[in-house]
Each structure stands twice: as C-alpha cells, then as structure tokens.
Kinemage of the C-alpha trace (Angstrom):
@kinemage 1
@onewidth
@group {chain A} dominant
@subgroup {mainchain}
@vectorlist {calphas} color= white
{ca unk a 1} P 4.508 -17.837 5.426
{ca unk a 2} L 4.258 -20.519 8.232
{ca unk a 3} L 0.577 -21.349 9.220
{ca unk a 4} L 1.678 -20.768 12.873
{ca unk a 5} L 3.929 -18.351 12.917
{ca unk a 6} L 0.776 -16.217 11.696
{ca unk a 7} L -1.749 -17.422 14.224
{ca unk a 8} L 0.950 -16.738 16.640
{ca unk a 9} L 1.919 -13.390 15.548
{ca unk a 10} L -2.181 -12.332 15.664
{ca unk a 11} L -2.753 -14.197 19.078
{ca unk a 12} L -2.395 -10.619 21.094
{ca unk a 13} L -5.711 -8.216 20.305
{ca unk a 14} L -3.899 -5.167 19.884
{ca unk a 15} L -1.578 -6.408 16.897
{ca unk a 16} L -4.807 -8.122 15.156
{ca unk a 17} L -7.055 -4.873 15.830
{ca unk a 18} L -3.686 -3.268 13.902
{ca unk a 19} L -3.409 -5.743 11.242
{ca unk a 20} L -7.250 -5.290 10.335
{ca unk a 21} L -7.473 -2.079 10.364
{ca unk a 22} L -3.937 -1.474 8.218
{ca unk a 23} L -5.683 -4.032 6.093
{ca unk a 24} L -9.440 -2.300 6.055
{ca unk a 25} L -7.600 1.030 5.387
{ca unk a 26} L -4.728 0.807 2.989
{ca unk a 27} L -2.315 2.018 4.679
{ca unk a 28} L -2.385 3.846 8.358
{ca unk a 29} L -0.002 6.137 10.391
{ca unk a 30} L 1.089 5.415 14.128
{ca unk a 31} L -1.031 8.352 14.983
{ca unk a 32} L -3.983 7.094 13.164
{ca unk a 33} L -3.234 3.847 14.837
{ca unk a 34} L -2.813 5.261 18.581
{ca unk a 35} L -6.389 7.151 17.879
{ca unk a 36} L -8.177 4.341 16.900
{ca unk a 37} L -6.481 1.856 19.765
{ca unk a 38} L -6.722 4.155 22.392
{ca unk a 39} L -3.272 3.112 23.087
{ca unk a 40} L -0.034 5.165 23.395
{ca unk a 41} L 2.584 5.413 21.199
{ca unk a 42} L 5.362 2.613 22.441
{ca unk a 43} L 2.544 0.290 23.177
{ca unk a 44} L 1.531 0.936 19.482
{ca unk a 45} L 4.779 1.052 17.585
{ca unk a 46} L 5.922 -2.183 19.735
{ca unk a 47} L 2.978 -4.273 18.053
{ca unk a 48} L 3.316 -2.824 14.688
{ca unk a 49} L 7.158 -3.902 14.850
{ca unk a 50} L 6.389 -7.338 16.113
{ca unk a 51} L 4.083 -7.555 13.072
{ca unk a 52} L 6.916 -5.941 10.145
{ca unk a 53} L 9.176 -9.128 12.179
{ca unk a 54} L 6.497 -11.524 11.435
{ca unk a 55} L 6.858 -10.558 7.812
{ca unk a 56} L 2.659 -9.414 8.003
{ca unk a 57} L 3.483 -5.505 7.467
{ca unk a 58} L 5.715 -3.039 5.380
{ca unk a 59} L 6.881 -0.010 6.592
{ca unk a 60} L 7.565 3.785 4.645
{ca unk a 61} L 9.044 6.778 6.494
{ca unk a 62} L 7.794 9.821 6.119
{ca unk a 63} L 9.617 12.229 7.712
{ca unk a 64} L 9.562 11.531 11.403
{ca unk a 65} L 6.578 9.231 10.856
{ca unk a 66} L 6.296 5.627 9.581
{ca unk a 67} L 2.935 4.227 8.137
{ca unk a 68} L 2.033 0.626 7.853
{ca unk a 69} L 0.657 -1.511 5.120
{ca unk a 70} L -0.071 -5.071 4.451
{ca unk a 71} L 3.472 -6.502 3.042
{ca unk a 72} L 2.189 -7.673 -0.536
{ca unk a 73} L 3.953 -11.057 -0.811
{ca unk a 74} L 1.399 -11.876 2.349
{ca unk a 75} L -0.305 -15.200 1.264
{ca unk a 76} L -3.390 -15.249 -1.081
{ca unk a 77} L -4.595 -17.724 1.732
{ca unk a 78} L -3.509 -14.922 5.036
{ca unk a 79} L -4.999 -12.110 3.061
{ca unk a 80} L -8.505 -14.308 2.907
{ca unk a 81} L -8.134 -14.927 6.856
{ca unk a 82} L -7.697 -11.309 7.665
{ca unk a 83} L -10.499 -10.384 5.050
{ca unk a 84} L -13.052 -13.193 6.391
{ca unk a 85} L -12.383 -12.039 10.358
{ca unk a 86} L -12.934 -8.614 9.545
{ca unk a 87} L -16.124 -9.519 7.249
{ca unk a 88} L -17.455 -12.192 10.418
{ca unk a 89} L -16.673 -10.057 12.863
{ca unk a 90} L -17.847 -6.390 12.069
{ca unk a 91} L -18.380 -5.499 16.295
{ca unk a 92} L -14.395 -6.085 16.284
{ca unk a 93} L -13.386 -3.060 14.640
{ca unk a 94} L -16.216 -0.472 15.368
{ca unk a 95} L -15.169 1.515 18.210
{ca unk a 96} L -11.949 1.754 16.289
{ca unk a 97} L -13.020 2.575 13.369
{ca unk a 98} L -15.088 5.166 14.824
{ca unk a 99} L -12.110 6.767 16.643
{ca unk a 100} L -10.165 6.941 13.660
{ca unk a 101} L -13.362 8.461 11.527
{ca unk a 102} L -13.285 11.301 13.955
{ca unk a 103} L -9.512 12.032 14.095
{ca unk a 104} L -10.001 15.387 13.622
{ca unk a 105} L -6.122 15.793 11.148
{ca unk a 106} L -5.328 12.640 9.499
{ca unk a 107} L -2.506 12.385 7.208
{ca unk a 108} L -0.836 13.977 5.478
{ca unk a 109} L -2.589 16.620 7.717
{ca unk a 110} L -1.596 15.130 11.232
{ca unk a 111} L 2.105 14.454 10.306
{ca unk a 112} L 4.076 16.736 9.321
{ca unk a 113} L 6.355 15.786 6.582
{ca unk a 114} L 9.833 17.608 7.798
C-alpha cells in the first residue's frame, strides 16, 4: 500500500467516517452505513467503492446487499493509523455511532437475504 494513495483515498470525511466505523465494527451493511452517515444510498455506496478501488475494503454479497470490511492484507502500519484516529479522536464517530446503535433492524434483520 502506497503512503499516499491512503492519505488520499481518506482525504474526503464521508469515506474516513466509513472506513472507521467498518473498522470499529467488523463488518457493516450499506444500510447500517446510510443510518449512521445520514447520507443516502448512492452517496454511500459511491465512497465505499472508491475505498474497495483503493484496495482499503472487501466486499461480500448477500443477496441484494453488500457489506464492507477492512481488506486483511491492509498494512500492519494503515491498520495502526485507522486504530490511533479513531482512539484520538472519539467526538469523530459519536453521532454515528449513536445512529447506528439505534437502528432499530440491523442485519441480518434489516436485509433480507433473497
């Protein structure tokens, strides 16, 4: 992974509000996402794909849904970045977080596996 290809590819707040919480969480749907964003779906999906292109994310389908995790061959040194400005920085991902602790379905209960 190239140093600034990273930086770059977290430079916009919506994709490194994403790539935290995907990180924080495991793994999270583009519902879960779009709740905790605020933000609609194409806004949403378009970040998340610029992020799978920057080689930061992995992607599973699940029927008509795809959920997002952190792509394991990330960097020992990318996956300390993302853990130390989430750690530094806990105001960053509150309001989020809190959105996405009271989705009220959350998968596998939000999206339906068809």
């Amino acid at each position: 992974m190239d140093p600034i290809q990273f930086y770059k590819c977290l430079a916009e707040e919506t994709r490194l509000r994403s790539l935290l919480l995907i990180a924080r969480e495991g793994e999270l749907c583009v519902c879960e996402l779009m709740e905790a964003l605020a933000e609609s779906q194409p806004k949403t999906s378009r970040h998340l794909a610029q992020l799978r292109n920057c080689g930061l994310l992995l992607d599973r389908r699940q029927g008509q849904w795809v959920f997002y995790r952190i792509d394991p061959a990330l960097p020992p040194w990318a996956r300390t970045v993302l853990e130390q400005t989430a750690e530094s920085n806990p105001g960053f991902l509150r309001d989020s977080l809190g959105r996405l602790k009271h989705m009220a379905d959350r998968p596998g209960r939000c999206c339906p596996t068809s």
